[in-house]
C-alpha positions in Angstrom: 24.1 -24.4 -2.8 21.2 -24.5 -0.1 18.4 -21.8 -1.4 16.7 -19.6 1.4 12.9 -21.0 1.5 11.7 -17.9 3.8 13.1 -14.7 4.0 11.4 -12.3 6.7 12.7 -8.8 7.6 10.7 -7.2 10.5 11.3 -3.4 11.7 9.7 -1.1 13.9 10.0 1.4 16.3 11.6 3.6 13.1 10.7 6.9 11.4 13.7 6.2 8.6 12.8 3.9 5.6 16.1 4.4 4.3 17.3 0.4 5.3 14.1 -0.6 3.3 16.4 0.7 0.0 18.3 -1.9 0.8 16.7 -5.2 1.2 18.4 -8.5 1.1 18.6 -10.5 -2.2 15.5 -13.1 -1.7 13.3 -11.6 0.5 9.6 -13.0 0.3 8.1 -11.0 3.1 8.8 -7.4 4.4 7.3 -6.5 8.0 7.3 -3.1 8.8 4.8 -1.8 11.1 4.4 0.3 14.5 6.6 2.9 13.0 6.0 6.9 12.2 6.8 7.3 9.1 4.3 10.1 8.0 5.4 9.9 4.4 6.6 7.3 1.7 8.9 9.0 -0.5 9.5 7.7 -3.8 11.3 4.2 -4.2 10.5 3.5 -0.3 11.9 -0.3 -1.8 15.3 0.9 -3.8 15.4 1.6 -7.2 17.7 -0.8 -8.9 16.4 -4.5 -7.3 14.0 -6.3 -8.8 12.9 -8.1 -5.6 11.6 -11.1 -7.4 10.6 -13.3 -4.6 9.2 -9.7 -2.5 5.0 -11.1 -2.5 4.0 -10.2 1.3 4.8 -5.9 2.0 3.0 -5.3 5.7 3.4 -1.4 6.6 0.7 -1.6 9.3 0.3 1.4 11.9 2.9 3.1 10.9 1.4 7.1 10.8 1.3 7.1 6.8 -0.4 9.9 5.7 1.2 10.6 2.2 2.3 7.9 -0.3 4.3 9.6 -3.2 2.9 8.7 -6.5 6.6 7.2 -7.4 6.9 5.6 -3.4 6.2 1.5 -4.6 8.7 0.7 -7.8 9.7 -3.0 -8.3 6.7 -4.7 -6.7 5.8 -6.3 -9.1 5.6 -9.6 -7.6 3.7 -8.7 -4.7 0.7 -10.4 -4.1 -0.6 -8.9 -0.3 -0.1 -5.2 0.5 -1.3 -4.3 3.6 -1.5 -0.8 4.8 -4.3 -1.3 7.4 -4.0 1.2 10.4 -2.8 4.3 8.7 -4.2 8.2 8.7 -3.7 8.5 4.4 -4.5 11.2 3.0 -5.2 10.4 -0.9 -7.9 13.7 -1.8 -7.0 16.7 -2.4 -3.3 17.8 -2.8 -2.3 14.3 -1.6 -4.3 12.2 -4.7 -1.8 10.6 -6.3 -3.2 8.2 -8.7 -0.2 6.2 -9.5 0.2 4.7 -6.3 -0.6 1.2 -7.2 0.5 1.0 -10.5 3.2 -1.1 -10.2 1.3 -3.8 -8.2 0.7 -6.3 -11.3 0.3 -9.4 -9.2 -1.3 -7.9 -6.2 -4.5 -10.3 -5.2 -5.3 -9.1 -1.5 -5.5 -5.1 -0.4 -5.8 -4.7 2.8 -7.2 -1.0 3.9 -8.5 -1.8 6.9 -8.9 1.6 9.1 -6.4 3.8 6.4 -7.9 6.6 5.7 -8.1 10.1 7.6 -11.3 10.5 9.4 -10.9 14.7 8.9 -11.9 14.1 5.4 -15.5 12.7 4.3 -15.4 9.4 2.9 -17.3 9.7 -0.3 -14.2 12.2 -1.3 -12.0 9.6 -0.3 -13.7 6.6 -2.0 -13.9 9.0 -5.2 -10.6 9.3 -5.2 -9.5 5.8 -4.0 -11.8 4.8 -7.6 -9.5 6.9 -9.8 -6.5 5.3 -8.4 -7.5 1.8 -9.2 -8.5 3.2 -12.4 -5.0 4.3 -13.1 -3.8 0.5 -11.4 -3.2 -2.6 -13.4 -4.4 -4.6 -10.4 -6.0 -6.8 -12.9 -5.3 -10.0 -10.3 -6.7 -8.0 -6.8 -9.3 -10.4 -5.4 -9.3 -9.4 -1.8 -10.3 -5.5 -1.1 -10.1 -5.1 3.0 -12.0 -1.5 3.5 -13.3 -2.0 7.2 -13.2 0.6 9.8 -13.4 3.5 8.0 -16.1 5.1 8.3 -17.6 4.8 5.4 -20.9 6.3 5.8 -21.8 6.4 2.2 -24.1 3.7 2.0 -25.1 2.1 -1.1 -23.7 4.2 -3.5 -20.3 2.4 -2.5 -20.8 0.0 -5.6 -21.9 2.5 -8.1 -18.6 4.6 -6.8 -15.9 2.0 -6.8 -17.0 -0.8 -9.1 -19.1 0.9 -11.8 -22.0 -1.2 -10.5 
């Protein structure tokens, strides 16, 4: 029986994530990116696969603004999320501090240019704290927050990393 080494499923052009429910049996990398999908309701990945070999989820430039606290379940293989490019929206009404909670292996984060620009970034980087508070992203190594404004100086340490 010959084993798939690399599995690769690449979408865009979409504002339905319903086909992302249903991912093939093996799949090591999931592209989805230059999509408007505006928000990622819960179990955006299915509810019922594992997705054991799932460690590369790209959902570059694809308009997120809300991730549902329940949106990522069975990732926990993953080791790169990217969600670089986005307009999220995690303060206020849209904090939901259980986004990354089911990200046990993640190592690399990449944020590059995520955030909102309508809201000002030391609310955002308050709240992005609490959320890796309520993470076990015990193996993150790699933290990509360019581009985003972040016009709060020093105090970036003391706010994310207790420092």
């Amino acid at each position: 029986m010959n084993r798939i080494v690399d599995m690769e499923f690449t979408m865009s052009l979409s504002s339905d994530t319903s086909m992302l429910e249903q991912l093939p049996d093996g799949i090591e990398i999931l592209i989805f990116n230059g999509n408007n999908v505006p928000v990622l309701d819960w179990n955006v990945l299915g509810m019922w696969d594992d997705h054991k070999q799932l460690a590369v989820v790209d959902m570059t430039n694809n308009g997120i603004r809300e991730i549902a606290g329940k949106s990522f379940h069975k990732v926990s293989t993953v080791k790169r999320l990217v969600l670089s490019h986005n307009d999220l929206m995690i303060s206020g009404p849209n904090l939901h501090t259980r986004i990354f909670s089911n990200f046990y292996s993640l190592e690399e984060l990449h944020l590059t240019n995520a955030f909102t620009e309508t809201i000002d970034s030391k609310w955002y980087l308050s709240d992005l704290k609490s959320i890796f508070m309520a993470s076990n992203m015990t193996k993150l190594r790699k933290l990509h927050l360019e581009q985003n404004e972040i016009w709060y100086g020093a105090k970036i340490n003391r706010i994310l990393f207790m420092v």
